[in-house]
MARMARBA-239885 format. One record per residue (C-alpha): x, y, z; residue in one letter. Coordinates in steps of 0.001 Angstrom, whole numbers. Layout:
REM MARMARBA-239885
       u       v       w rest
       X       Y       Z    a
...
***
This chain:
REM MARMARBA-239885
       u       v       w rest
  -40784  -84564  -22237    x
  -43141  -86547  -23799    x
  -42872  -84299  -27430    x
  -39704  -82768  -28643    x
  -38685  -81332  -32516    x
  -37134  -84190  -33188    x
  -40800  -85474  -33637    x
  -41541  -83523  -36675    x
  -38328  -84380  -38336    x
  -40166  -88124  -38264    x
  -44117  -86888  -38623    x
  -43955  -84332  -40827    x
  -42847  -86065  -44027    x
  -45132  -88765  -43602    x
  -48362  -86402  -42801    x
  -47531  -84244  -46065    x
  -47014  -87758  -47989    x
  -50550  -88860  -46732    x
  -52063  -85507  -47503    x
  -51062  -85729  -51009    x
  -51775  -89190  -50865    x
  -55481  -88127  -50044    x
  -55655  -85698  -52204    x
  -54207  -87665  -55193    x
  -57666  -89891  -54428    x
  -60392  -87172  -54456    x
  -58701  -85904  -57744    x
  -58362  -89130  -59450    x
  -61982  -89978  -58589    x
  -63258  -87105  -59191    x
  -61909  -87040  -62625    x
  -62906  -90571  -63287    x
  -65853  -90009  -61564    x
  -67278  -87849  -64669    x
  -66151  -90432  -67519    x
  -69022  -92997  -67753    x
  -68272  -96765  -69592    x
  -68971  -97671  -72567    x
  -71278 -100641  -70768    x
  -73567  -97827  -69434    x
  -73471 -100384  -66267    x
  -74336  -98643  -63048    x
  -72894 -100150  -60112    x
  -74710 -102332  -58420    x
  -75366 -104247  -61542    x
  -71658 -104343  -62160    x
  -71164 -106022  -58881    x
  -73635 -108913  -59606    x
  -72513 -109664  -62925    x
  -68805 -109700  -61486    x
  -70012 -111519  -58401    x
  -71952 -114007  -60592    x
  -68857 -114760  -62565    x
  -66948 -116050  -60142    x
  -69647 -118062  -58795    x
  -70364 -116143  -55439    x
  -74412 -115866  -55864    x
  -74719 -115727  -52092    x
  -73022 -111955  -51503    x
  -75609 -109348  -50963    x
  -75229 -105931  -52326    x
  -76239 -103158  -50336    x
  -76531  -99343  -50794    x
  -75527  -97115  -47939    x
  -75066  -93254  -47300    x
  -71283  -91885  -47001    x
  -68702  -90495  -49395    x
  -66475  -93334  -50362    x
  -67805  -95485  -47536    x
  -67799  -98586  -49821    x
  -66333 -101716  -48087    x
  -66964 -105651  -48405    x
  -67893 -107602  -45088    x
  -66618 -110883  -45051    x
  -68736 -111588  -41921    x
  -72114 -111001  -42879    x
  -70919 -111519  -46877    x
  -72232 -107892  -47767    x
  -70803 -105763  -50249    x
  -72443 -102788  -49614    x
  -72091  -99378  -52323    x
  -72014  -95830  -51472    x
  -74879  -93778  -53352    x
  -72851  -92364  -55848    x
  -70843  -95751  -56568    x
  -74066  -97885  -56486    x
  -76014  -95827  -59162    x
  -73026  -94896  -61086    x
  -71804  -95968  -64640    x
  -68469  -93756  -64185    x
  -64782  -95490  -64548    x
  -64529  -94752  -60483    x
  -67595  -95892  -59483    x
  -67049  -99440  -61706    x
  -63428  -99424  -60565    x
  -64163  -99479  -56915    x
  -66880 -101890  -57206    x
  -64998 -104185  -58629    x
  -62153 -103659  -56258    x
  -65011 -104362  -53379    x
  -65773 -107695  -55228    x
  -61722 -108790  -55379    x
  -61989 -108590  -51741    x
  -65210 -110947  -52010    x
  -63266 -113171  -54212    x
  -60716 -113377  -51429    x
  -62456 -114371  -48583    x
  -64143 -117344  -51108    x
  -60629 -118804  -51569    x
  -59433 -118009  -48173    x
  -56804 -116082  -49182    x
  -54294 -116196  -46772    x
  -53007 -112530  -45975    x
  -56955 -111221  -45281    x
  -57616 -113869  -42917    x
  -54391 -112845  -41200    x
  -55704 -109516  -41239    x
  -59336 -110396  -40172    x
  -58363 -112403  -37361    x
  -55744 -109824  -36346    x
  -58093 -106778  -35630    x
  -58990 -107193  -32235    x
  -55091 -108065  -31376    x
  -54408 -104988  -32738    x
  -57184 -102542  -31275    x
  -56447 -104201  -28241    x
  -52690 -103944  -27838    x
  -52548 -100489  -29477    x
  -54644  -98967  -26576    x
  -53014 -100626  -24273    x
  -49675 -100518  -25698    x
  -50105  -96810  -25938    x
  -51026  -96949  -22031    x
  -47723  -98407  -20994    x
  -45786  -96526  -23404    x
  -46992  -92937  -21737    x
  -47354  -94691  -18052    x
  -43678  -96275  -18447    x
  -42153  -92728  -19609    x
  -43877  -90292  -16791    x
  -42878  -93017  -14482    x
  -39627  -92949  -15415    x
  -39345  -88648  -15333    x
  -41338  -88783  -11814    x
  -39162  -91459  -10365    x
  -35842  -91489  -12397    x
  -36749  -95354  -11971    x
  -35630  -97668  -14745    x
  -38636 -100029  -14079    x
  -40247  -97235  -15977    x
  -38207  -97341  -19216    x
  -38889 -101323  -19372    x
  -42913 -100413  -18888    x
  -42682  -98482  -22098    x
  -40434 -100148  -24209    x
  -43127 -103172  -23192    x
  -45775 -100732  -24109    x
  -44010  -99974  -27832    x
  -43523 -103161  -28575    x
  -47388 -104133  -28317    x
  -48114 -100749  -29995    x
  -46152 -101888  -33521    x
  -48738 -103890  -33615    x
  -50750 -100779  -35774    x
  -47825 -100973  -37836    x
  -48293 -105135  -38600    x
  -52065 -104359  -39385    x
  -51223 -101633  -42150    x
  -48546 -104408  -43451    x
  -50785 -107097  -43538    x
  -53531 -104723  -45268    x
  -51059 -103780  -48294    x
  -51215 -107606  -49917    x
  -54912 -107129  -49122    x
  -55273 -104269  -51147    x
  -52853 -104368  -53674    x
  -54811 -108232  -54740    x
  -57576 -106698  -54904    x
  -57042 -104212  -57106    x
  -55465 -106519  -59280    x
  -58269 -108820  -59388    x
  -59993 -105603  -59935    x
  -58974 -104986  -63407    x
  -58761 -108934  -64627    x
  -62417 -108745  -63850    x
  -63533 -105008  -65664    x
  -61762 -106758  -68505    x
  -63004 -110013  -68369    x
  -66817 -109305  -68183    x
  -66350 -106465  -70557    x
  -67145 -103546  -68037    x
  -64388 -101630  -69423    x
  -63174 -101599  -72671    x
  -59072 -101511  -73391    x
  -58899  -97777  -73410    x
  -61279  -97373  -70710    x
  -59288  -99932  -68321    x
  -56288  -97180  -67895    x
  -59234  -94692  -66007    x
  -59835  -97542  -63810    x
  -56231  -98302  -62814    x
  -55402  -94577  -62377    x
  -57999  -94679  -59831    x
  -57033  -97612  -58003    x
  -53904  -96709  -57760    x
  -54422  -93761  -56319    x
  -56608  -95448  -53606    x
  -53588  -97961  -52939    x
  -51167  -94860  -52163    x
  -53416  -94025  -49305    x
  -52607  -97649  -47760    x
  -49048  -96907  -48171    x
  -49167  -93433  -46175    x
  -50688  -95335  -43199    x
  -48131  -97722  -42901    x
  -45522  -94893  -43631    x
  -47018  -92933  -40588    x
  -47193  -96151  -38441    x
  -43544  -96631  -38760    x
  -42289  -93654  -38764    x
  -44311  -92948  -35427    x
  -42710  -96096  -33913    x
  -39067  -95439  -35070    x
  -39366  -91924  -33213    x
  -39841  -93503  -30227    x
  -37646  -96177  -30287    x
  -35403  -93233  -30718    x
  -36788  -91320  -27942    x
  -36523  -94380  -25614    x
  -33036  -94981  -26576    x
  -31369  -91541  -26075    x
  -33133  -92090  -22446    x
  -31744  -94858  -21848    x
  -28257  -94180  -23100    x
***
């Protein structure tokens, strides 16, 4: 079998820590979302002046549709706003801009653990699906046939899918920098006051928790089959 209970004793916890991890996000911004800055700063402006600190005058800033859809593209040097972020003055909106513009700031110094990540995207789109291939294709091989040719073809085939585990590792260092960068730059253009600068790290914590449920469900997914391929083999 392919699925057994044992599976839920390894998913479960993991999908109700990502729920609340989820949740914990569309509270926290929501909350945030409804406390404006004393700077009265919408957010594209915030991102310029932030931008322009640093000395990165060449990063566009775009506005595009989608519910938290904001995201900085190191390949076309875009940081590009949701709607409600972009034209927003709120503690969530500034607190995710800036956030956007760490990750800017990184790919200007060439910090090391995004171009890791960067250049290891299509390594790991490609040797998830296929990893996921053999992993399947090994284990009905190995029910049809009883062949133990089978149980090597999958354990090949888990091996190259831990590879979606790597890319949520690499992405925490990603994340958790920027944040951090984050809230030195609220402070240091004067986005956010002192007591204002708590709002913004409540919600950028609460984004970073979401991170850590991915890689929690990555590994726990991979442990339960290393299990699953060792009780077969044994």
């Amino acid at each position: 079998m392919f699925f057994s209970p044992t599976f839920l004793l390894f998913i479960v916890p993991a999908m109700i820590f990502a729920f609340w991890a989820q949740n914990r996000v569309r509270t926290t911004y929501r909350e945030f979302s409804k406390v404006p800055a004393t700077a009265g700063m919408p957010g594209n402006l915030a991102a310029i002046r932030l931008l322009r600190s640093v000395g990165l005058r060449d990063v566009e800033i775009e506005r595009i549709k989608g519910k938290m859809s904001d995201h900085y593209d190191p390949r076309e040097k875009v940081l590009r706003l949701s709607e409600e972020v972009h034209d927003s003055d709120s503690l969530a909106a500034l607190a995710i801009v800036a956030h956007e513009a760490g990750h800017a700031i990184q790919d200007q110094i060439r910090y090391p653990f995004l171009a890791m990540r960067t250049s290891f995207v299509p390594t790991a789109n490609i040797s998830t699906r296929f990893g996921s291939f053999l992993l399947m294709g090994g284990l009905m091989l190995t029910m049809l046939s009883g062949s133990p040719f089978g149980l090597t073809i999958a354990w090949i085939g888990l091996v190259l899918y831990s590879a979606a585990f790597v890319f949520t590792l690499l992405t925490l260092p990603v994340e958790f920098d920027a944040s951090r960068r984050a809230l030195q730059l609220l402070q240091a253009n004067g986005i956010v006051t002192n007591v204002e600068i708590g709002g913004a790290k409540k919600v950028l914590d609460a984004a970073a928790l979401t991170y850590v449920a991915a890689m929690a469900a990555a590994l726990m997914n991979i442990i339960y089959w290393a299990t699953a391929l060792g009780g077969r083999r044994n």
